[in-house]
N, C-alpha and C positions, 0 to 999 in steps of 0.2 A: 869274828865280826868282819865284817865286809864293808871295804869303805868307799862309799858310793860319792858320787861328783853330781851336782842339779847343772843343769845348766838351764840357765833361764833366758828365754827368747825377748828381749826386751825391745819394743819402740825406740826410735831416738828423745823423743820426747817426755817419755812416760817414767816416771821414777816410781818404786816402789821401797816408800819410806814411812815411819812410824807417825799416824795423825795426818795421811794423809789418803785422798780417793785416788783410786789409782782408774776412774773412768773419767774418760777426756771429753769434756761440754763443749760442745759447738752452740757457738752463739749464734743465736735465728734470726733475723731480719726477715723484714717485709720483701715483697717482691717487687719488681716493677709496675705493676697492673696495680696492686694493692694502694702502691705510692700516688698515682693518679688517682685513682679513683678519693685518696682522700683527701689533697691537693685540689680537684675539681669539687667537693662538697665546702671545702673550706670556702674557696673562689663564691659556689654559689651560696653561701650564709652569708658572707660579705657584702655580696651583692642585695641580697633581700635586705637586709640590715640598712643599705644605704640610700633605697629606692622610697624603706618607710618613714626614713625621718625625711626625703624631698618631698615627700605627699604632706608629712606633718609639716613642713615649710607652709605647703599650697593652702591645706585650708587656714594657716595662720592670714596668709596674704588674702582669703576669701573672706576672713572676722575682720581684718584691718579697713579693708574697702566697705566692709559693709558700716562700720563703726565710720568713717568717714562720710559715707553721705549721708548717715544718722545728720553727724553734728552739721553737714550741709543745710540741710531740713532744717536742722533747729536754727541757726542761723541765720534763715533768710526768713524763717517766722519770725523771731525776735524785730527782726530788720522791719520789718511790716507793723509789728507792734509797735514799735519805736513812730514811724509816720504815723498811724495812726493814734498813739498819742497826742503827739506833736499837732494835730489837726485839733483832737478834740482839747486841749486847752488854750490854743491859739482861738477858737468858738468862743471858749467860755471867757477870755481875757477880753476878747472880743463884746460879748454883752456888759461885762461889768467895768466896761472904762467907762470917760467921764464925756470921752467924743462920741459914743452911742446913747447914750442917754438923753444928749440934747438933741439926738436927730429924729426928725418925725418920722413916722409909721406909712411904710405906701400902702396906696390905694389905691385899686383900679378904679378910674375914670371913666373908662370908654375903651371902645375899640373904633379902628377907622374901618370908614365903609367907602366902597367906589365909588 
């Protein structure tokens, strides 16, 4: 028998041991181009994101105004109703006191002539 010697060419890093892979993974990362370009899609979501709740701001502040000069409206109608109330029962207190009743009823007379 012949007794032979292996010599085996090993890595510094690479151990060839039981339960183990003896192929070395390089860990992949993104590139630079990669990294912007997903960084700039971020940036613009962000941005859309932020532009549609200041529109949903605007038309809230478009319902608010409008809802305010609603109750403007109703307000200065009420306010109109209120005088005119005020008018027509001051009339009718008016006929049915005790100092209108004793007053007599005019009548035209005449008119003056040159």
């Amino acid at each position: 028998m012949i007794n032979q010697t292996y010599v085996t060419r090993r890595n510094p890093g690479v151990s060839f041991t039981r339960g183990h892979n003896t192929v070395r993974v390089t860990k992949r990362s993104l590139g630079s181009i990669s990294q912007i370009v997903i960084v700039s899609l971020l940036t613009l979501i962000f941005g859309l994101i932020y532009v549609a709740e200041g529109t949903k701001a605007t038309s809230f502040d478009y319902e608010i105004s409008a809802v305010e000069s609603e109750i403007a409206e109703v307000t200065a109608r009420r306010d109109d109703l209120a005088v005119e109330r005020a008018r027509l029962t001051s009339v009718a207190a008016a006929k049915n006191s005790t100092v209108a009743a004793v007053m007599e009823d005019s009548v035209v007379t005449g008119y003056a002539t040159d």
